[in-house]
PLY file of the C-alpha trace (Angstrom):
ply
format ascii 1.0
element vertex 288
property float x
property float y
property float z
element edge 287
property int vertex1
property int vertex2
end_header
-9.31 74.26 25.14
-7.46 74.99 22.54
-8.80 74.33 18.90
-7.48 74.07 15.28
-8.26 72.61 12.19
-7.50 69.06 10.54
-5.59 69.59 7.39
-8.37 68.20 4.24
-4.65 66.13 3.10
-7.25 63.74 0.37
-9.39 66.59 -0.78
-7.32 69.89 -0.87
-5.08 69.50 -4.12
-2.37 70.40 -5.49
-2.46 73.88 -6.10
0.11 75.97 -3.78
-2.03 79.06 -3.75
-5.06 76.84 -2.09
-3.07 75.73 0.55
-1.57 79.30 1.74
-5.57 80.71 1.17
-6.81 77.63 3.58
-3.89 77.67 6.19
-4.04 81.45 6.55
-7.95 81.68 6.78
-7.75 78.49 9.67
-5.21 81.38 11.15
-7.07 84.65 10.61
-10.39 83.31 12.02
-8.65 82.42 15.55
-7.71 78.62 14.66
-4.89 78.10 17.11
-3.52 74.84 15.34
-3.54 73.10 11.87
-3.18 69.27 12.37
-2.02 67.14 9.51
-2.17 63.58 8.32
0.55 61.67 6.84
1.01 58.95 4.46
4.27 58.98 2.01
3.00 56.06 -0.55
-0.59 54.65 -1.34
-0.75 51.47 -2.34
-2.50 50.61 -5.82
-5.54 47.93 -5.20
-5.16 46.34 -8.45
-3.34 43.36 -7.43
-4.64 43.51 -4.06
-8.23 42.45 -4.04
-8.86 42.20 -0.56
-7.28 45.53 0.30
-8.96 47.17 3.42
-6.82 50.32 3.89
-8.44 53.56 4.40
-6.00 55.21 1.37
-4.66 54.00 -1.99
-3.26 55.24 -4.99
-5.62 57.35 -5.36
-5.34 59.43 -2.33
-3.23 62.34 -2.61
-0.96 63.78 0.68
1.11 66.05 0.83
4.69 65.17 2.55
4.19 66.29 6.13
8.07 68.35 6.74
8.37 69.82 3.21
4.15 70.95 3.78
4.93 72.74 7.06
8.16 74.47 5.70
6.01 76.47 3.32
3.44 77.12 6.30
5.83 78.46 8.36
6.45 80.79 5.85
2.76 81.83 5.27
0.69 81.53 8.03
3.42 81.99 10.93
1.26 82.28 14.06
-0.55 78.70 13.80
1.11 75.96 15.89
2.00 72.85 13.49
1.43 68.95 14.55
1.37 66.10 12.63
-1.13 63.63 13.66
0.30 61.13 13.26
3.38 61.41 11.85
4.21 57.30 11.28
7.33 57.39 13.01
9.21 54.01 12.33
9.06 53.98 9.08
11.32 56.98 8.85
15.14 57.28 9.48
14.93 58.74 13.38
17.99 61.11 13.20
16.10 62.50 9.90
12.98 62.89 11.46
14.82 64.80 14.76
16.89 67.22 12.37
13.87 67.70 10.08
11.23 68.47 13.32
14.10 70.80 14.45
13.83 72.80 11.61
10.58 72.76 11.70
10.85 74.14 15.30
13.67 76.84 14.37
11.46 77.93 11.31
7.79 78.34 13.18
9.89 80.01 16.45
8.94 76.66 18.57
5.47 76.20 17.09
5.31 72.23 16.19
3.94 69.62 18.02
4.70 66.48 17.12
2.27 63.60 17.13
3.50 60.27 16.37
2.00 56.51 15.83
3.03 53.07 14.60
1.09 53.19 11.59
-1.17 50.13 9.55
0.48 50.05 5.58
2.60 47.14 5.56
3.12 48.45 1.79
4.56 51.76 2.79
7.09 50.22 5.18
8.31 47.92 2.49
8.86 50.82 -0.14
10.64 53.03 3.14
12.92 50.09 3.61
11.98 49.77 7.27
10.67 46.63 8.98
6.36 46.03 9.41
6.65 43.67 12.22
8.84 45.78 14.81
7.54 48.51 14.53
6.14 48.87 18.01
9.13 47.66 19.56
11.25 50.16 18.08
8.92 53.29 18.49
9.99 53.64 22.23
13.42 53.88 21.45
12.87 56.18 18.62
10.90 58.66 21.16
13.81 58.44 23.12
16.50 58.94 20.57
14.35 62.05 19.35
14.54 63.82 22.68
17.69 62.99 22.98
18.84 64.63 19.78
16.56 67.94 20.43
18.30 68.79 24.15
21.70 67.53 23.66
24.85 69.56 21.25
26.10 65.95 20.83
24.92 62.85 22.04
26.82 59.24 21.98
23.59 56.94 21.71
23.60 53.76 21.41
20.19 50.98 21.92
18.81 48.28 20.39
17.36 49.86 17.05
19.82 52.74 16.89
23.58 53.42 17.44
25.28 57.79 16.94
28.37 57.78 17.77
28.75 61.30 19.18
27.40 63.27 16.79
24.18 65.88 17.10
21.91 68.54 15.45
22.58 71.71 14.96
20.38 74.07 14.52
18.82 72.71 18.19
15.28 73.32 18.24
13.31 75.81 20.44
11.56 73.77 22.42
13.64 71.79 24.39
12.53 68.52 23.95
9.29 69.48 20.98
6.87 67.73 22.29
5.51 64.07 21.45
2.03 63.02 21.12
1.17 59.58 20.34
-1.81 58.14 18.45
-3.96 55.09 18.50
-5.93 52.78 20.04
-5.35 49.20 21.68
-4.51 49.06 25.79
-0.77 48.88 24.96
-1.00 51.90 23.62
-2.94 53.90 26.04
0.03 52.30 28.78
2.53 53.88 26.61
0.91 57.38 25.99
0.79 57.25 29.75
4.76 56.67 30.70
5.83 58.90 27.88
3.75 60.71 25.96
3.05 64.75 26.35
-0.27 63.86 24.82
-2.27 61.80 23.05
-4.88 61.86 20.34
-7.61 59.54 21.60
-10.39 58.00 18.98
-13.48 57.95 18.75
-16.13 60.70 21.04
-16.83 61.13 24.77
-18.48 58.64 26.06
-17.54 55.02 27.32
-14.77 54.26 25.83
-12.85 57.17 26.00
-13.55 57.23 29.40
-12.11 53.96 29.96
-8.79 54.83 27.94
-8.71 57.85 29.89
-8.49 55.85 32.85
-5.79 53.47 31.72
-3.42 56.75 30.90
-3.84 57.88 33.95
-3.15 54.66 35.57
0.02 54.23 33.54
1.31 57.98 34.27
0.44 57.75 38.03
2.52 54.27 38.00
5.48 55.87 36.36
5.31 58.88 38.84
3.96 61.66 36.24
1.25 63.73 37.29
-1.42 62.41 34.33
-3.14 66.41 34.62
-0.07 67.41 32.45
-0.80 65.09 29.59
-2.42 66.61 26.94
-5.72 65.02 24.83
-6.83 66.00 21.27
-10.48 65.38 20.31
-11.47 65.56 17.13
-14.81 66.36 15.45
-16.39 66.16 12.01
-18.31 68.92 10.87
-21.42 67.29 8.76
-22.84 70.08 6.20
-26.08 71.48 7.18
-25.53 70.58 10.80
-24.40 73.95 12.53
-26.48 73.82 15.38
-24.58 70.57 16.53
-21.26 72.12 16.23
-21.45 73.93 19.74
-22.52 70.51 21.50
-19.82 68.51 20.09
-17.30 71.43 20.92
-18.31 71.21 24.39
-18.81 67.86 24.71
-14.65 67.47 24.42
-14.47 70.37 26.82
-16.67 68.78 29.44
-14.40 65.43 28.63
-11.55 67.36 29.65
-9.94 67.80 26.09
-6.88 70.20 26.45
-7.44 70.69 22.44
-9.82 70.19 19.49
-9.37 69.61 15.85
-12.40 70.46 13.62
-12.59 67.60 10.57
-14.34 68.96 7.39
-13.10 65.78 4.73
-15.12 63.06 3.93
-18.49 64.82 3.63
-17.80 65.88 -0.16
-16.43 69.37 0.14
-14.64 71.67 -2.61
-11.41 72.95 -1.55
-13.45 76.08 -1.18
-16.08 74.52 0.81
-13.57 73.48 3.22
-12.00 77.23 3.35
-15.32 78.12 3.88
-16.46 75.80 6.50
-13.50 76.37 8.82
-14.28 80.31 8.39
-18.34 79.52 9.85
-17.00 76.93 12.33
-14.89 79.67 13.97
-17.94 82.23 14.04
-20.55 80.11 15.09
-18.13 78.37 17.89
-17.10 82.01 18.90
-13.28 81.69 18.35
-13.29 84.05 15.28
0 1
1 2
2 3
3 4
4 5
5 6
6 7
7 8
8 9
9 10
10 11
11 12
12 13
13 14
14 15
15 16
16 17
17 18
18 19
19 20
20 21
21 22
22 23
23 24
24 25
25 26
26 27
27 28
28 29
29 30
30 31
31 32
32 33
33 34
34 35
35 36
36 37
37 38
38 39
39 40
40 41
41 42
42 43
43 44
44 45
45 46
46 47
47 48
48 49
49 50
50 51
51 52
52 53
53 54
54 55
55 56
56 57
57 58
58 59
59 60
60 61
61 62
62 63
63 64
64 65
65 66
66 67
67 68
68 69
69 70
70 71
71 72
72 73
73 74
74 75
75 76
76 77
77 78
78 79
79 80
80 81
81 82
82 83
83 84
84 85
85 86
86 87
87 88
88 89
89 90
90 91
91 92
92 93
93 94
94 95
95 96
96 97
97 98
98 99
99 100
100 101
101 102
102 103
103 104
104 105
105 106
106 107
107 108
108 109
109 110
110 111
111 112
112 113
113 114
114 115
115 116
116 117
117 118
118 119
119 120
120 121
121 122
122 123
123 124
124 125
125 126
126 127
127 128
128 129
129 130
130 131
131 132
132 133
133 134
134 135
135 136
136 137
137 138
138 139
139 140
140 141
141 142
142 143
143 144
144 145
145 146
146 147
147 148
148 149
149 150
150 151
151 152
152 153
153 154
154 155
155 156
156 157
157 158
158 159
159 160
160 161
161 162
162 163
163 164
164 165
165 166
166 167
167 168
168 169
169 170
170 171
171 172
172 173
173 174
174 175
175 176
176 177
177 178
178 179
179 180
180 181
181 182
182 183
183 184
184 185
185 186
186 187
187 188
188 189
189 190
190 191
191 192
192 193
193 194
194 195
195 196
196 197
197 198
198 199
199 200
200 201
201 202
202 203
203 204
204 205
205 206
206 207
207 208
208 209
209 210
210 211
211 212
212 213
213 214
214 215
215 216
216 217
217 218
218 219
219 220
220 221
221 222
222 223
223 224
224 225
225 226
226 227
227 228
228 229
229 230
230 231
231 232
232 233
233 234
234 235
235 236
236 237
237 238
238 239
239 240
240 241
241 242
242 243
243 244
244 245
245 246
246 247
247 248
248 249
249 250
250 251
251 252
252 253
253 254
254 255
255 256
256 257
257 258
258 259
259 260
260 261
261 262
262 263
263 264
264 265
265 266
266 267
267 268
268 269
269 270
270 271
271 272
272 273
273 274
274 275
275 276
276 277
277 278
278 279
279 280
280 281
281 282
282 283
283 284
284 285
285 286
286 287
């Protein structure tokens, strides 16, 4: 199992010189992965009183592509993924020639994770339509793969029309692969016929065991062999709670997690605190 870190996006900062000091300590303590969230606007809550979102105006992120050009450049061994990166509401031929890049830049290192997203607000400032947006994430998957193993490609679908046209650079990894993220049944049925992986929520138990099972019901139906899809746990490290960091490690392990992203945000950290945490994770977990 392979395990990383979860980028602290809200609770980082600004500063340049934190970044490079957290990504290359997640890389010189044996992190195989950094994972990062993305959000490109917050919306502000002042006219919105009944605002449930997770994030606001408040909430600081940095932009996912521009983010991993710099960490290619300073902590070159980690593998990159976005999870998730909220695919439709971005151009699709951008997002294919900037994940190429990506790809070119980190020697075939990105991993890209992918979901439907929840901020009607940020789809209306992107210019891209809310109430689609599921119908037009399968074709986007497609068009991306398309673009990444193809010199020139003459597309044309329901959402998206190139008249033969392609990237260049291609990227390494021919196609990068495509995670997808969430929850409802729909979902699960889709990571199954097309995903490489898939970022389940929640913790073994129950319910991930019953997700599990609809994947693999939706792979074996669309003749894939559901042992090659990947699955991402996730875990959040609570302060003061070392001795439970092994169990929950394992725990994803036993559940047959293929990788692991450690979670330090929300539990009040410094920037430094988080540096620090991901350094003790990877010593008392053994990975360092």
């Amino acid at each position: 199992m392979q395990i990383g870190v979860v980028f602290p996006q809200t609770e980082i900062g600004p500063d340049p010189a934190v970044v490079r000091e957290y990504a290359q300590v997640a890389e010189g303590s044996g992190h195989a992965h950094l994972l990062v969230y993305d959000h490109v606007l917050g919306a502000s809550t002042t006219n919105r009183p009944d605002w449930r979102g997770p994030y606001t105006d408040k909430s600081q992120f940095h932009e996912v592509f521009v983010l991993f050009g710099y960490l290619a450049a300073v902590a070159s061994q980690l593998e990159l993924v976005t999870g998730i990166l909220i695919l439709p509401q971005r151009q699709t031929a951008l997002v294919a020639k900037q994940a190429a890049e990506i790809d070119v830049l980190t020697a075939g290192k990105l991993r890209l994770g992918v979901g439907i997203g929840w901020n009607e607000a940020e789809y209306i400032g992107l210019n891209e339509r809310f109430n689609n947006r599921g119908r037009r994430f399968e074709e986007q998957i497609d068009l991306l793969r398309a673009l990444w193993t193809a010199d020139v490609i003459d597309f044309s679908g329901r959402y998206h029309t190139i008249p033969e046209a392609g990237l260049n650079p291609l990227p390494v990894q021919q196609p990068i692969p495509v995670w997808i993220g969430g929850y409802a049944d729909v979902v699960m049925e889709r990571i199954g016929r097309m995903a490489d992986g898939w970022f389940p929520g929640g913790q073994p138990g129950e319910a991930l065991d019953r997700a599990r099972a609809l994947v693999d019901e939706s792979a074996r139906a669309n003749g894939r062999d559901p042992s090659k899809i990947g699955m991402e746990g996730r875990i959040t490290l609570a302060p003061g709670a070392e001795d439970q960091w092994v169990a929950q490690t394992d725990a994803w392990r036993a559940a047959g997690a293929t990788h692991l992203s450690i979670n330090t945000m929300g539990q009040g950290r410094t920037p430094s605190q988080h540096i620090e945490t991901i350094r003790r994770y990877a010593e008392v977990a053994g990975i360092a």
